[in-house]
C-alpha positions in Angstrom: -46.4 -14.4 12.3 -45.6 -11.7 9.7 -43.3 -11.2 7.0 -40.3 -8.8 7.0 -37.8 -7.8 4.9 -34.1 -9.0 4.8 -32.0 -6.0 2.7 -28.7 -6.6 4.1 -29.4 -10.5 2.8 -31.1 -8.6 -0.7 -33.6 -11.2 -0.2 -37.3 -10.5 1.1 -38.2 -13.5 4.1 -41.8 -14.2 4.3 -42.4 -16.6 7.0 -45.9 -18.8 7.7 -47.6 -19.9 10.5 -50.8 -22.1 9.3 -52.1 -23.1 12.7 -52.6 -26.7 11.6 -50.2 -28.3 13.2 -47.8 -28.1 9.8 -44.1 -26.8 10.3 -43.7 -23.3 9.4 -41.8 -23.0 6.1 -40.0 -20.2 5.2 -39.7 -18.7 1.6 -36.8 -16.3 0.3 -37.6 -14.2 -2.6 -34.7 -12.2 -4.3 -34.7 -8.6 -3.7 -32.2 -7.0 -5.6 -30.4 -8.4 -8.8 -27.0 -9.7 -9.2 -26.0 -7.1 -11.4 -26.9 -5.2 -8.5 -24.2 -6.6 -6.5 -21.7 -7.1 -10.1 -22.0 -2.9 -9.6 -21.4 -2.8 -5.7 -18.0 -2.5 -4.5 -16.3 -1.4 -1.2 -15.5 2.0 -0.4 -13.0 1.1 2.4 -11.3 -1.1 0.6 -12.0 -0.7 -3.2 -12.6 -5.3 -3.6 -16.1 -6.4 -5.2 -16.5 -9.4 -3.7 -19.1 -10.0 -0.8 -20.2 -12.8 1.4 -23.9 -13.4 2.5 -23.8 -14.7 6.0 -27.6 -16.2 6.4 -28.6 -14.3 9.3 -26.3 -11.8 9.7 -25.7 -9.7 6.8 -23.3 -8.6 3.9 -20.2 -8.4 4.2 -17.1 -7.5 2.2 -14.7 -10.4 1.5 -11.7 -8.7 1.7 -12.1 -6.5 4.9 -15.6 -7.6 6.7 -17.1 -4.2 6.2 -21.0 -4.7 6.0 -23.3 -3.7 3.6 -27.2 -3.5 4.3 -29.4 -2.6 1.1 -32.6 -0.1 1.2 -35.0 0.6 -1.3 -34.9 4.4 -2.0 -38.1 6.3 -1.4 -37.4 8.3 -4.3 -36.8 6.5 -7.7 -36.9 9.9 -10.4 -38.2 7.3 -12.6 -35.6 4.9 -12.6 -36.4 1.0 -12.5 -34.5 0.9 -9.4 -33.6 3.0 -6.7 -31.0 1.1 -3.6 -29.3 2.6 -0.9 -26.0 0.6 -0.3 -25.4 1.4 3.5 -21.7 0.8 4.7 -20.8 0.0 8.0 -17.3 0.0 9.4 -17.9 -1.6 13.1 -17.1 -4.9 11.4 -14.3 -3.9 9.7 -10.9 -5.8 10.7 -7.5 -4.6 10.4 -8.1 -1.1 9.3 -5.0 0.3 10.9 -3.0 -2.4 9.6 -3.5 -1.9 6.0 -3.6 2.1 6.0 -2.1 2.4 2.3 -4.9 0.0 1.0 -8.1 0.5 2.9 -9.8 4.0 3.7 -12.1 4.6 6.9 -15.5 5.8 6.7 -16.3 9.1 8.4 -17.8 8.1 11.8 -17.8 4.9 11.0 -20.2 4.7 7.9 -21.5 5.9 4.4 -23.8 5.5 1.9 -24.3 5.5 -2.2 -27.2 5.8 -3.9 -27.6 3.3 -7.2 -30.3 4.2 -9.8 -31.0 2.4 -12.8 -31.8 -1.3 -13.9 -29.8 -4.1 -14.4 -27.0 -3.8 -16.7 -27.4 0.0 -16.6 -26.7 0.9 -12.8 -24.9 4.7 -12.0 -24.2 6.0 -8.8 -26.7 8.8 -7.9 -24.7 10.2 -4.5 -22.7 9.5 -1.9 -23.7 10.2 1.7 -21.3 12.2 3.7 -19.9 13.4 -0.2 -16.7 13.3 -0.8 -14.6 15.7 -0.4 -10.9 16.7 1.5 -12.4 15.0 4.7 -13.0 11.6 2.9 -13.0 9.7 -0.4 -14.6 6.3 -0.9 -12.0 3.8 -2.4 -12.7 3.2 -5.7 -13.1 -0.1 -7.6 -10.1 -1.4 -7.8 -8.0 1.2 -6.7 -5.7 -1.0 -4.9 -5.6 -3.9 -7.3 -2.2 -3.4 -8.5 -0.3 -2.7 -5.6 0.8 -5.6 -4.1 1.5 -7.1 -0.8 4.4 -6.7 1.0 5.0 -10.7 1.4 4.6 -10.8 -2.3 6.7 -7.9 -3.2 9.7 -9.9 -1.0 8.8 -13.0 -3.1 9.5 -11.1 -6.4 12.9 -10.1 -5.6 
């Protein structure tokens, strides 16, 4: 058996077979830093917060869009070079929550991070923004509130 590579997990899964009768074991090695993910936030929907589902992926908390990680081919001499890829086919409630979450042009879109830990910058975005489409940014929606809450406060 042969090991592989889990990005959308950020972990690298090397799997075992000994032939000798033992169990196969299975180790995870981390692939990408936290600060990776401290960086990484949601272009539909602006939150930082994502969920590793083992098996499946990462996934925004707030709206479910998935995120899959790639190592760049092309570093410029940076420590690190990751392709966050966003996918929207997971997203739920888009139409419901128009004023706080943005689509993704055909459904997905990607940023490319350079740097190191603690010193991460977006390099591009892929389509680029423009008057078609502009990624939500961090936090963009964080002091609008929701309207059950805005009844509450009346």
């Amino acid at each position: 058996m042969s090991g592989g590579r889990c990005f959308s997990a950020g972990h690298e899964v090397v799997a075992r077979d000994d032939r000798v009768s033992q169990p196969m074991t299975l180790e995870v090695h981390d692939r990408h830093s936290k600060a990776l993910f401290e960086l990484l936030w949601c272009p539909v929907c602006g939150q930082e917060v994502f969920t590793h589902i083992p098996f499946e992926g990462v996934f925004c908390k707030n709206c479910n869009t998935q995120v899959e990680l790639q190592e760049s081919r092309e570093t410029r001499g940076y420590e690190e070079a990751v392709l966050a890829c966003f996918d929207s086919t997971t997203t739920w409630n888009i139409h419901v929550d128009e004023k706080l979450r943005r689509g993704l042009p055909d459904g997905s879109a990607r940023v490319k991070i350079l740097g190191a830990p603690g010193a991460y910058k977006v390099d591009w975005w892929s389509p680029e923004p423009g008057e078609d489409w502009e990624p939500v940014e961090r936090g963009e929606f964080d002091d609008v509130a929701e309207p059950d809450e805005v009844s509450h406060l009346a």
